[in-house]
N, C-alpha and C positions, 0 to 999 in steps of 0.2 A: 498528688500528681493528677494531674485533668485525666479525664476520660479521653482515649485515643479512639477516632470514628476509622471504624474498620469497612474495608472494601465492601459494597452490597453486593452479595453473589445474583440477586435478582435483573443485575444490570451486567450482563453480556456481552453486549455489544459496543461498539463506537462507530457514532455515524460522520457521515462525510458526505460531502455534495462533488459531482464533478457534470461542470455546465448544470444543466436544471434536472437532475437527477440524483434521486436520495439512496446512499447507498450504505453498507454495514462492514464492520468485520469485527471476528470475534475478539473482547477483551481478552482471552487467554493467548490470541499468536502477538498483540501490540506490546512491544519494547519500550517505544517511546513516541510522543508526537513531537517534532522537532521545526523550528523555521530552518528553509532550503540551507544550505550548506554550499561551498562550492563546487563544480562540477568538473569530472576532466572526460571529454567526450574519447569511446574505446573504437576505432573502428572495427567493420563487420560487426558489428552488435545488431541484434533487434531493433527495429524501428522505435518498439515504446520503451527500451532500453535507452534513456537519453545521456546515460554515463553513466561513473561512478566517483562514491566520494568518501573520503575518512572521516569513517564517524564510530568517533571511541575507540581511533587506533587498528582497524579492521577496513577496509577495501569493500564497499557495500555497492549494487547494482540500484540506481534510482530508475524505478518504473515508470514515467508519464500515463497515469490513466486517462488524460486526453487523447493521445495517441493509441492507446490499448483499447479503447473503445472507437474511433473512428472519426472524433471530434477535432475540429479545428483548435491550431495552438492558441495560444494567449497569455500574453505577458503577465508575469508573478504580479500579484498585489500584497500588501498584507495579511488578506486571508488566506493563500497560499502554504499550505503546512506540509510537510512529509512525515506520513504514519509507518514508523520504521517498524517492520512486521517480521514474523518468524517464518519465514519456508523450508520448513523439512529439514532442520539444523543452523539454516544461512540466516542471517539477516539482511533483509530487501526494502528500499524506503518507497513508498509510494505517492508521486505528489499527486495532493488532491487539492480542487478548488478553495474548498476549506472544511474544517472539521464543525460538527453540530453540535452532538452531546453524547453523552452516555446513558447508555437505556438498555431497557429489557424486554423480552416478548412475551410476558407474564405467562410462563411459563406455558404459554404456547406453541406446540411443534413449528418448524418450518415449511413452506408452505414448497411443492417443486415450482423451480423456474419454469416461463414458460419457453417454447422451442423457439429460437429465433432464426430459424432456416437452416438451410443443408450444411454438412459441413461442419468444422470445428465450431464451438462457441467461444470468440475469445475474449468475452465477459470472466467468462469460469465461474460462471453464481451457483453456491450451496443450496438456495434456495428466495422466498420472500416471506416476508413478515410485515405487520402494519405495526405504525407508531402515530400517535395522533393522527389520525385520518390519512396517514400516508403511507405508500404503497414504498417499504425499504426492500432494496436489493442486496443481501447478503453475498458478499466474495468469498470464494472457496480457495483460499490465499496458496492452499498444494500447485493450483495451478498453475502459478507463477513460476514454478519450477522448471518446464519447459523453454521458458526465457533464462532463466540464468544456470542450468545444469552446462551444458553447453561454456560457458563463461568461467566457471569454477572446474570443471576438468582443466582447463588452460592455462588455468594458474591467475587468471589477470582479474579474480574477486576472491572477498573470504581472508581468514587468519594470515593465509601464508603469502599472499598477493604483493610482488616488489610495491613500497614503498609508493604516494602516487610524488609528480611535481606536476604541481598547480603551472596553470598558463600563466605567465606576466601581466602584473595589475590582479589576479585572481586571491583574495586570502580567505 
């Protein structure tokens, strides 16, 4: 029987791009990276809350980090991926421009964000790291809970979530 190549614990991270910035999250909260799914938009939701969708039978809140960061929208391409992530129990998909690679900060600490003005940060960065000469923004994905805590008391994300129906023409 072949040799089976086991995960590199030296690789941490999974990067992503959203618009022209390189950003991180840890290999330990990624579930899955997925192409977009359909969506059924909730009202009253958060703005970067662009819906939710069944993925694996489970009522999940899709992030827009266009929107979560302050960027203009922009229609799906094929590079268009959702890095379905672990917050605090929940699984939350977050679309991102597109995904890079899998890397590590050779075991380099993380570096603190730096302050981007008064007020909440609603990036939510754990910190920064460099990878090839590039300056990555690591997501501190806990945050994301504020957007969907809210959502999951209500019942309408998560295990127990009725059931969604897609809008016509949507599969």
């Amino acid at each position: 029987m072949p040799n089976r190549q086991r995960h590199d614990p030296s690789k941490n991270l999974v990067g992503f791009v959203v618009g022209e910035v390189e950003y991180a999250v840890e290999i330990a909260r990624v579930r899955e990276i997925a192409n977009p799914l359909p969506l059924v938009a909730l009202p009253h939701a958060p703005v970067a809350v662009v819906g939710v969708a069944d993925y694996r039978g489970e009522v999940v809140p899709v992030v827009d980090l266009r929107a979560r960061f302050g960027l203009t929208s922009v229609p799906a391409t094929r590079r268009t991926k959702w890095i379905v992530v672990d917050v605090v129990g929940r699984a939350v998909a977050l679309v991102v421009d597109g995904v890079t690679e899998v890397f590590g900060t050779g075991g380099a600490e993380l570096r603190p964000a730096p302050p981007l003005g008064g007020g909440e940060d609603l990036r939510g960065l754990a910190g920064v790291s460099s990878h090839d000469g590039a300056l990555i923004f690591v997501l501190d994905t806990s945050r994301l809970r504020e957007l969907t805590e809210p959502l999951a008391a209500s019942g309408r994300i998560g295990p127990s979530a009725r059931p969604l129906s897609l809008p016509p023409g949507a599969s």
